[in-house]
C-alpha positions as CSV (number, residue, x, y, z in Angstrom):
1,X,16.5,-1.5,42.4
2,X,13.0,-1.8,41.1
3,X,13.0,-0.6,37.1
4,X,10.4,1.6,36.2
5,X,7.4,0.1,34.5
6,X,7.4,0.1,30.5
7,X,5.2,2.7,29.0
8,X,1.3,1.7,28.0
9,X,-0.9,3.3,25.9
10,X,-2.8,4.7,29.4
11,X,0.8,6.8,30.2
12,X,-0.6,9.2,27.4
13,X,-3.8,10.4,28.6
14,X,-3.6,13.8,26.4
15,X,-7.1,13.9,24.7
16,X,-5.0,15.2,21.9
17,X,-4.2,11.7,21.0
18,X,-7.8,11.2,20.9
19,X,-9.0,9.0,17.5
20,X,-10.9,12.2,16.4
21,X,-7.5,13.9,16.6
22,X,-6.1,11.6,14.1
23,X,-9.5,10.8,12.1
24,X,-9.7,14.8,11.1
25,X,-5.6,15.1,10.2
26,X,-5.8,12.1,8.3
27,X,-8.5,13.6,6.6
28,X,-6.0,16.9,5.3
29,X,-3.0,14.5,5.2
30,X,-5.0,12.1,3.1
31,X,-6.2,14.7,0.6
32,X,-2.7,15.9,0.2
33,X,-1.5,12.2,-0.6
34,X,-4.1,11.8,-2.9
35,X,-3.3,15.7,-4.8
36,X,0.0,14.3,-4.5
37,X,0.0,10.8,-6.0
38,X,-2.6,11.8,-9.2
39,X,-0.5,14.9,-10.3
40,X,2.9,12.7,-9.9
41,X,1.0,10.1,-12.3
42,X,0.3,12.4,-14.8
43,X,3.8,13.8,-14.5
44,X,4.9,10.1,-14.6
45,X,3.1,9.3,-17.7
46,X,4.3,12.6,-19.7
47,X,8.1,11.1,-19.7
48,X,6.7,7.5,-19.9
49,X,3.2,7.8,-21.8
50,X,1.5,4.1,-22.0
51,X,0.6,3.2,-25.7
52,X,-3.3,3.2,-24.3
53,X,-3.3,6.9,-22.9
54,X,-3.5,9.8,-24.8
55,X,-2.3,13.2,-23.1
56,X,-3.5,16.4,-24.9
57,X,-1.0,19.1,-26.0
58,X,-3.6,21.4,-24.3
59,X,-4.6,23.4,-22.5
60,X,-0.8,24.6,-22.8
61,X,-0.6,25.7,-19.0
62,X,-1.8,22.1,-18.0
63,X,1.2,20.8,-16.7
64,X,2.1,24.2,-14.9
65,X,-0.6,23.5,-12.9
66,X,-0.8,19.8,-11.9
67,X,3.3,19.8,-11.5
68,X,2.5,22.9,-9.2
69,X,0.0,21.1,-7.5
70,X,2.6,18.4,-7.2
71,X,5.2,20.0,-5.5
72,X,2.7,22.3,-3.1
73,X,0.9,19.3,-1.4
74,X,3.9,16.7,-1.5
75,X,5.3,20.1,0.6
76,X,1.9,20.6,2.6
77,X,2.0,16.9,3.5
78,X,5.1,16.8,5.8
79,X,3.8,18.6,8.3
80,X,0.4,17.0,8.1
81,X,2.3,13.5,8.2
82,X,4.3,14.6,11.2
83,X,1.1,15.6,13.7
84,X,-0.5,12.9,12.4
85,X,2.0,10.7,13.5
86,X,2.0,12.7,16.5
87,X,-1.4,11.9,17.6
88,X,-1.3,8.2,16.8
89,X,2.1,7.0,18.9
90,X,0.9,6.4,21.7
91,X,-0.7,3.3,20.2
92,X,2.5,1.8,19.4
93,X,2.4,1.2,23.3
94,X,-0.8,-0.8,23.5
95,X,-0.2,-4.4,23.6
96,X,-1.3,-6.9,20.9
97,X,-4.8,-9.3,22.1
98,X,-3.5,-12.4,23.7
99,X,-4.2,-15.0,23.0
100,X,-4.3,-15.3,19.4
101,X,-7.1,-14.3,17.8
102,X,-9.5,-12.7,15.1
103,X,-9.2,-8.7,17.1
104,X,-5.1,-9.5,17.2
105,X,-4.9,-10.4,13.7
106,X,-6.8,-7.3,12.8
107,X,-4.6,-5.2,15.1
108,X,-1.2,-6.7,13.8
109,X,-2.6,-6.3,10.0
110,X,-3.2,-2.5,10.9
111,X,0.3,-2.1,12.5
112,X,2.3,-3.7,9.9
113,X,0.2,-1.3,7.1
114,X,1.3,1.7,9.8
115,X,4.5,0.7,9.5
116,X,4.9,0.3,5.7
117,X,2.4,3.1,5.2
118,X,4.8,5.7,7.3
119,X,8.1,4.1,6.1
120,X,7.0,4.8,2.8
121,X,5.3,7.9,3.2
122,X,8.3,9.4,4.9
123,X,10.8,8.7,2.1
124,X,8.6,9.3,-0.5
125,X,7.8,13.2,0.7
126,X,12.1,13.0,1.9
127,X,13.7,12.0,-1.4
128,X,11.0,14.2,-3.4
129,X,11.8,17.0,-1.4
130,X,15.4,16.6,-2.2
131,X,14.7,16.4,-6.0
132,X,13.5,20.0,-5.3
133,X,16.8,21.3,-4.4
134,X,18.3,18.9,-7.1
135,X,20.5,16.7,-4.4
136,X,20.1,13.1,-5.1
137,X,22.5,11.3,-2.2
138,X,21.4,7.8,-3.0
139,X,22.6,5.1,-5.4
140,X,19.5,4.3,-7.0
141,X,17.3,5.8,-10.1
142,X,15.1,8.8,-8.3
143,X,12.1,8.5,-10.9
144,X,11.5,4.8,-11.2
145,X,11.6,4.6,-7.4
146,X,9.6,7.7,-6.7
147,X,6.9,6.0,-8.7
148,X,7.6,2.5,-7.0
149,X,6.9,4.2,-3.5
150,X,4.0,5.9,-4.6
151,X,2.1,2.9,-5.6
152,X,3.5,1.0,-2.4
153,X,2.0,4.1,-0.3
154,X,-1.5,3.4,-1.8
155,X,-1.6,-0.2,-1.3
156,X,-0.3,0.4,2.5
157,X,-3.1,3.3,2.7
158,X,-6.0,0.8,1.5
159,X,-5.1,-1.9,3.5
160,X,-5.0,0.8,6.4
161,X,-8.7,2.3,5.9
162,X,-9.8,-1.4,5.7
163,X,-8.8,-2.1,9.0
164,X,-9.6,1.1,11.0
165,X,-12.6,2.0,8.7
166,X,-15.1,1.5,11.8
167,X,-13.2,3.9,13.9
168,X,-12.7,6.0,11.1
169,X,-16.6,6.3,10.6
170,X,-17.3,6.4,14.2
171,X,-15.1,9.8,14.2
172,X,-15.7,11.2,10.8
173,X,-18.3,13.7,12.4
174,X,-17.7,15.5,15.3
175,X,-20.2,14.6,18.5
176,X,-21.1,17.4,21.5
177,X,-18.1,15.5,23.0
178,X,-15.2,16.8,20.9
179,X,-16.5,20.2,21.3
180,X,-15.5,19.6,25.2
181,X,-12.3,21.4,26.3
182,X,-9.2,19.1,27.5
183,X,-9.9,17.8,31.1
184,X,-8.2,19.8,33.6
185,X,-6.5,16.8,35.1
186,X,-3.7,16.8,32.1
187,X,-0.3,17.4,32.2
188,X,-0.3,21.4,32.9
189,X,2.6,22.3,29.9
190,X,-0.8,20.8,27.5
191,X,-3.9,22.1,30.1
192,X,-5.9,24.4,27.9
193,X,-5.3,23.4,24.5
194,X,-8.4,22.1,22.6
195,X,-8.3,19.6,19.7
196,X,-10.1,22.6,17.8
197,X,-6.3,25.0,18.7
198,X,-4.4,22.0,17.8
199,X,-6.4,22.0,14.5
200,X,-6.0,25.8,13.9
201,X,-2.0,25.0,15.0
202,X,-1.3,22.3,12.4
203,X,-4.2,24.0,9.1
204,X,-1.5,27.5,10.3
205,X,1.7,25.3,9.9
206,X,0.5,23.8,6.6
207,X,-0.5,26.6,4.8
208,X,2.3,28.6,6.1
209,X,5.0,26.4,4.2
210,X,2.8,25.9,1.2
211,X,2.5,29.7,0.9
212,X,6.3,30.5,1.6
213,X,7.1,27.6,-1.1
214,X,4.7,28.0,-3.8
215,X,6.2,31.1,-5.1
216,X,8.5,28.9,-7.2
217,X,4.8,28.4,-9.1
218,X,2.9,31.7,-8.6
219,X,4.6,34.5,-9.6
220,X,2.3,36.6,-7.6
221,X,3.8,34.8,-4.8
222,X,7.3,35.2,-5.6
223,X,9.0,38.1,-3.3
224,X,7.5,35.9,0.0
225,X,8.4,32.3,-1.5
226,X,11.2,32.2,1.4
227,X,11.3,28.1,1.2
228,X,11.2,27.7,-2.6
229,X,14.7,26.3,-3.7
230,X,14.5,28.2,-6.6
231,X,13.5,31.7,-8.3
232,X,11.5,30.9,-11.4
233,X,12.6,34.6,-12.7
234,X,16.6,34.1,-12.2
235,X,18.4,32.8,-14.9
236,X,20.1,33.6,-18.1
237,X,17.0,35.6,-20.7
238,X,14.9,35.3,-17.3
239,X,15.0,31.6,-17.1
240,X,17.0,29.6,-14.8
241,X,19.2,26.4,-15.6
242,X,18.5,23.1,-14.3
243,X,21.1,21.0,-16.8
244,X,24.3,23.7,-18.1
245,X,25.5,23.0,-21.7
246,X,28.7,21.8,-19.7
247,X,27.1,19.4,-18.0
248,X,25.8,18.6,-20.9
249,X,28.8,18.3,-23.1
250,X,28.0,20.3,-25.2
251,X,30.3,23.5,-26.6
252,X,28.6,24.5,-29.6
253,X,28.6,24.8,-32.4
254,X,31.5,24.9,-35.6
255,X,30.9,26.3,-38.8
256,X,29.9,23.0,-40.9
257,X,27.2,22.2,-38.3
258,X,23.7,21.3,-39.8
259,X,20.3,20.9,-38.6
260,X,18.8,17.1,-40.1
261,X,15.5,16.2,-40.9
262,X,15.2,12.1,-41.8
263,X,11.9,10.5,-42.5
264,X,10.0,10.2,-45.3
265,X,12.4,12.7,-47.0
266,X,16.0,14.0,-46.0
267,X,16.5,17.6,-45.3
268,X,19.7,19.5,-44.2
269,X,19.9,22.9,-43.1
270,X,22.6,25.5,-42.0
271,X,21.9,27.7,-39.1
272,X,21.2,30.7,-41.4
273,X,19.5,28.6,-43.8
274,X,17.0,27.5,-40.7
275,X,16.5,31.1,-39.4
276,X,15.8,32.4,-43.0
277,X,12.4,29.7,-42.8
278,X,8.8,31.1,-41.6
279,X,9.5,32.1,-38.5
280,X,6.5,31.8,-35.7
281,X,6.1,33.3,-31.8
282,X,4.7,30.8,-28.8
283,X,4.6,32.5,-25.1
284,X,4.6,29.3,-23.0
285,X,6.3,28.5,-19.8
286,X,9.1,26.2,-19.0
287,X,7.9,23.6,-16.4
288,X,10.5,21.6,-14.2
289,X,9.5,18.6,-12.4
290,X,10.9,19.7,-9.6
291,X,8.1,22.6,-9.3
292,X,9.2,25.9,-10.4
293,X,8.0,27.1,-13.8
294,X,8.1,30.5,-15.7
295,X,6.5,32.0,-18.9
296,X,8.8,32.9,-21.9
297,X,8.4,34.2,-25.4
298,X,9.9,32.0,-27.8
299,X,10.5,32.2,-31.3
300,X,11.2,29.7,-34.1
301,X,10.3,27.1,-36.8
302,X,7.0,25.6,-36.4
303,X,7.4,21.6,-35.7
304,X,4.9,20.6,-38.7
305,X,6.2,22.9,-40.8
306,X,10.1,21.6,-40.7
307,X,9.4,18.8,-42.4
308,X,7.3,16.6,-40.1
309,X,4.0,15.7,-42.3
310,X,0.9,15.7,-40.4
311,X,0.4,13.0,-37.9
312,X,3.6,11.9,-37.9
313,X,5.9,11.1,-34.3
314,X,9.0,12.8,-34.4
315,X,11.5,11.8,-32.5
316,X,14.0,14.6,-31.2
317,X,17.7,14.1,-31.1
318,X,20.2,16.6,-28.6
319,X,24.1,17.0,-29.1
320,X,23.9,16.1,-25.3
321,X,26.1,13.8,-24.7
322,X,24.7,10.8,-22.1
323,X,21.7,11.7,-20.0
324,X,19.0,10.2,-19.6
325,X,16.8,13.4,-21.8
326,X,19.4,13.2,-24.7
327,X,16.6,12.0,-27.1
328,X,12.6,12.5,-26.7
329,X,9.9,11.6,-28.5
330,X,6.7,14.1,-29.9
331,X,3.5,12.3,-30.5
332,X,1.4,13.7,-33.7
333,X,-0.8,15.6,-31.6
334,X,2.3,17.5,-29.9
335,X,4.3,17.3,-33.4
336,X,1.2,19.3,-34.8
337,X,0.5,21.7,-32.7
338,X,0.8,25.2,-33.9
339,X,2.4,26.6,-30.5
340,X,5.1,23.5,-30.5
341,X,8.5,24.9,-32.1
342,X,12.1,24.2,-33.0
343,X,12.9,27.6,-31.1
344,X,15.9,30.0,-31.8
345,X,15.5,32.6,-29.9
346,X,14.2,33.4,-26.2
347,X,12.6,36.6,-25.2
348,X,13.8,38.7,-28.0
349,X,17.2,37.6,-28.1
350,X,19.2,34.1,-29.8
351,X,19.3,31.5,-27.6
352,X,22.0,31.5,-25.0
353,X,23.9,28.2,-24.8
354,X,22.7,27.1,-21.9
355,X,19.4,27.5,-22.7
356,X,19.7,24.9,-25.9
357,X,21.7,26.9,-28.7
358,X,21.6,26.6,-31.4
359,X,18.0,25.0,-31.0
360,X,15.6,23.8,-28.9
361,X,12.3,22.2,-28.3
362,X,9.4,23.9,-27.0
363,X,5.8,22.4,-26.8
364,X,2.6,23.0,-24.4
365,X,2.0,21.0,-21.7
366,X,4.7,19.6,-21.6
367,X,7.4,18.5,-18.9
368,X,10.5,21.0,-19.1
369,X,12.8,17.6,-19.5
370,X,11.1,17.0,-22.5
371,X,12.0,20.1,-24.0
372,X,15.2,18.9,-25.5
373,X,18.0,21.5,-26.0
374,X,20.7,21.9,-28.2
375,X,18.8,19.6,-31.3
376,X,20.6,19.2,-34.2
377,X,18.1,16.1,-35.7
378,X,14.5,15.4,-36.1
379,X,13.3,12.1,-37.3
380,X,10.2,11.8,-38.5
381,X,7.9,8.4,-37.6
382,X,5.3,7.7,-39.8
């Protein structure tokens, strides 16, 4: 018995899989990688700040928004990635130049960046999506291999334009050829669909899960955010919990507990002793790397006025116990800030103990990891 014949790149005549096809979804998927990669590097570098970069404490939404951005196209991206993919396999059935030669190096250095370009891509937008829903299944650290991936994704990405640059710019603009319907000699389950419906098809998809996710973001999009993991508006004084004063460690307090302050001077306060200092009022939103943020009033002591002299690091110490967020750091130009506070109270009312009693930290633009709960030291850095 004869067996059939192994697939070529010919047994996929769809004019879907045409390189204009791929040239103007890699253009969407492309701008989603790159919204993608620059607001995770900013988010990357607010928990692990370089001593050369300076991040501003404002504008105070900043982070709101590029951490928003963050999550929407790392979102928008998987379905981009998959009909990208889509349009491109048939190639993995054209055989490599033989004999060896300039055209089959090319084409082998262009598949092997596919392949580590995909690979990576796929568990970049997998793992990230999970940190969304707060799952992590894996053994290893999500945050120092999120940030591996994405660096391994642009070097497989520029190696990939370099090779298929020419047929990139060949197809960049459409010619009075791509306006041609599908040939009516296709398959009859794809006769009738033109590239410009398969565009319209995957621009639908994409924007339909980017606005049914980005609720978690928008308010104004809340009641239809259907594939948002979580409700930015549900939650203990309106906020949700990502990390529970359990999990945590932590109990409370007793009655000999004391807020610290060690620096250039020592100071020692009771709870009543800190709520009877200048009290000030910052409406700034919680932020969560994993995309959802909300607005809150908060109320509390003002950072420079605790004790921390002007221009001064403070370093901010949690009754957590473990974690990898029980300490963080304020540089001066957070530390100074009017709108930064040791908060007591949340939307009118004392702090509940999930949400950091009997104090926490709240600064603008800032990640909501960063804002350390349940602080019961400051010490000042000169």
């Amino acid at each position: 018995m004869k067996l059939p014949a192994p697939p070529t790149e010919k047994s996929f005549p769809s004019a879907l899989h045409h390189p204009r096809t791929a040239t103007v979804i890699g253009r969407w998927l492309g701008l989603a990688v790159a919204i993608c990669f620059l607001t995770g590097l900013f988010s990357h570098f607010q928990q692990d700040t370089p001593a050369w970069l300076h991040i501003p404490s404002r504008p105070a939404s900043l982070y709101r928004v590029t951490q928003g951005l963050h999550v929407l196209s790392g979102t928008v991206a998987i379905p981009l990635l998959l009909a990208k993919l889509w349009t491109v396999y048939p190639k993995l059935f054209a055989k490599l130049p033989w004999p060896p030669s300039r055209k089959a190096l090319t084409t082998a250095l262009g598949r092997g960046s596919i392949l580590v370009l995909v690979s990576a891509t796929a568990l970049e937008l997998f793992t990230g999506f999970l940190n969304t829903l707060q799952w992590y299944p894996w053994p290893f650290p999500f945050k120092q291999t999120h940030y591996a991936l994405a660096w391994i994704i642009v070097g497989a990405l520029l190696v990939h334009l370099a090779v298929k640059l020419p047929l990139i710019l060949t197809h960049w603009r459409r010619t009075p050829a791509d306006r041609a319907p599908i040939a009516d000699s296709l398959p009859p389950a794809i006769t009738g669909l033109t590239r410009r419906g398969l565009f319209r098809t995957v621009a639908g998809a994409a924007t339909l899960v980017g606005i049914t996710s980005v609720g978690q973001s928008v308010p104004a999009l809340g009641p239809i955010a259907v594939l948002a993991p979580r409700k930015p508006n549900v939650g203990p004084q309106g906020l949700p919990i990502n990390r529970t004063a359990r999990d945590a460690g932590v109990s409370g307090i007793d009655a000999d507990w004391r807020f610290t302050i060690t620096g250039l001077r020592q100071l020692s306060y009771t709870l009543d002793e800190l709520r009877q200092l200048p009290q000030s009022r910052s409406d700034l939103p919680i932020v969560c790397v994993e995309g959802w943020s909300q607005g809150a009033r908060w109320q509390g002591i003002r950072i420079r006025l605790s004790g921390a002299p002007p221009g001064s690091r403070v370093r901010v110490v949690s009754m957590e116990k473990g974690g990898f967020y029980a300490t963080s750091e304020l540089p001066p130009e957070f530390a100074d800030d009017p709108l930064t506070l040791l908060a007591l109270r949340l939307n009118g009312a004392e702090l509940a103990l999930d949400h950091g009693f009997p104090a926490r930290i709240i600064a603008p633009n800032r990640p909501g990891v960063l804002q350390t709960k349940w602080v019961h030291h400051l010490e000042v850095i000169s």
